[in-house]
N, C-alpha and C positions, 0 to 999 in steps of 0.2 A: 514584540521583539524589537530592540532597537540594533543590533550587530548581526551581523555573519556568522559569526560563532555561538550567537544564542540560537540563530534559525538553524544552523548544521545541527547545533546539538537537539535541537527539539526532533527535527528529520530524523534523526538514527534511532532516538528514543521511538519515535512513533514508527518507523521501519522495524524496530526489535518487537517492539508491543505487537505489530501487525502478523509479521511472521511467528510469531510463538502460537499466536490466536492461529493463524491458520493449518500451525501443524497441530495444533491441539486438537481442530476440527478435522484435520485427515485421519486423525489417530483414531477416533471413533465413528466417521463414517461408515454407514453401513451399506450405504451406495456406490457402487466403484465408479460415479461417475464424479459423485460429488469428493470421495476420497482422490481421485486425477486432478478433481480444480484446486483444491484445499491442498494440494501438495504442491502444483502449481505456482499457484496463487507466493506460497513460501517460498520456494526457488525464485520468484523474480523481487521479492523482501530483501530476499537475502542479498542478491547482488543489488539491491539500492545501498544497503547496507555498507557493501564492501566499498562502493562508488562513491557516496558521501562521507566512511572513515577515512578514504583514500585522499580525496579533496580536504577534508579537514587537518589532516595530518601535515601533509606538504602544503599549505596555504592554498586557500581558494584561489580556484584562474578559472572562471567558466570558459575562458577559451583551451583550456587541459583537460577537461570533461568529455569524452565520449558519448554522448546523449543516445547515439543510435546505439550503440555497445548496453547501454543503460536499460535503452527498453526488450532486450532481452533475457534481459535476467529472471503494538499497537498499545496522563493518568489511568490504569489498568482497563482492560477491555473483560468483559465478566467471561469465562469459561463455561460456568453451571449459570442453573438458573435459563438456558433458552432449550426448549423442549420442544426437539423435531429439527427436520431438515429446513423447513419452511421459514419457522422463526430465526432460525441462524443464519439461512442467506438472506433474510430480510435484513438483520440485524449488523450483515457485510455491508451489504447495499450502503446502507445510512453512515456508515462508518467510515468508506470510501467515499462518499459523496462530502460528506464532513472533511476530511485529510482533503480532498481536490480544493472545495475551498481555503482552507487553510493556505494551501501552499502558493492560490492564487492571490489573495489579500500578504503575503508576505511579499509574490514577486513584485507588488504593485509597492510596496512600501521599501524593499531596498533592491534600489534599482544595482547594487554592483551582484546579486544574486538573480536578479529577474528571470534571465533566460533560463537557467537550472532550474529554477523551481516552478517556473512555466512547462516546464518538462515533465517535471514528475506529477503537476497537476493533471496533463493530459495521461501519464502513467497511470495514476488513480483513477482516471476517467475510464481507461480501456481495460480497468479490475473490475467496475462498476458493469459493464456491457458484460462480462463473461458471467460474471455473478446474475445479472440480469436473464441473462440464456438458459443457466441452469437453472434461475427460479419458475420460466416459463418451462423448463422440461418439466419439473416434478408438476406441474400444476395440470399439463396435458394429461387427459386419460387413454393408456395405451389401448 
């Protein structure tokens, strides 16, 4: 990405993709714990979402960013195809760990973006850790 505006647009495209995948995965959960993360997981997508069409819209200013406001709020990610709870939060895992880098190889390459996208790379980081917890819950024998 060599602009501002190609890395927002990639960000929203892969905010859209992520949050679709994860209400997709709420909608079939059959564990109410895993259906609370996976809807989750969507509601804080979703306000990436709004936070970077919102910045995109009226011109980037990472000093107009709310980063703290931020951290409380996915080419196609496959829906079918991953069978069980296991393979889908693995399948999270790798996908947010994937996006974290991304967005840290971006901050690093357009510094008038850096600290936004240093943000939402640790954003991704702290989806990875939740995802993480639940993969250790299912894996516990109760």
């Amino acid at each position: 990405m060599k602009t501002t505006d190609e890395a927002l647009d990639w960000a929203i495209s892969h905010e859209i993709q992520s949050k679709n995948l994860y209400e997709h995965w709420a909608g079939i959960a059959r564990d109410i714990d895993a259906h609370k993360l996976f809807t989750n997981l969507a509601m804080m997508e979703t306000h990436h979402i709004e936070v970077l069409t919102a910045a995109k819209e009226r011109g980037f200013d990472q000093k107009r960013i709310d980063w703290v406001d931020l951290s409380k709020g996915v080419a196609g990610y496959p829906t079918t195809g991953l069978s069980g709870l296991k393979q889908i939060l693995e399948y999270a895992i790798k996908k947010e760990v994937a996006a974290e880098r991304r967005y840290r190889d971006m901050a690093k390459k357009l510094p008038e973006i850096s600290k936004a996208f240093t943000e939402l790379a640790e954003e991704e980081r702290s989806h990875q850790v939740l995802l993480r917890d639940q993969y250790k819950r299912i894996l516990t024998p109760h």
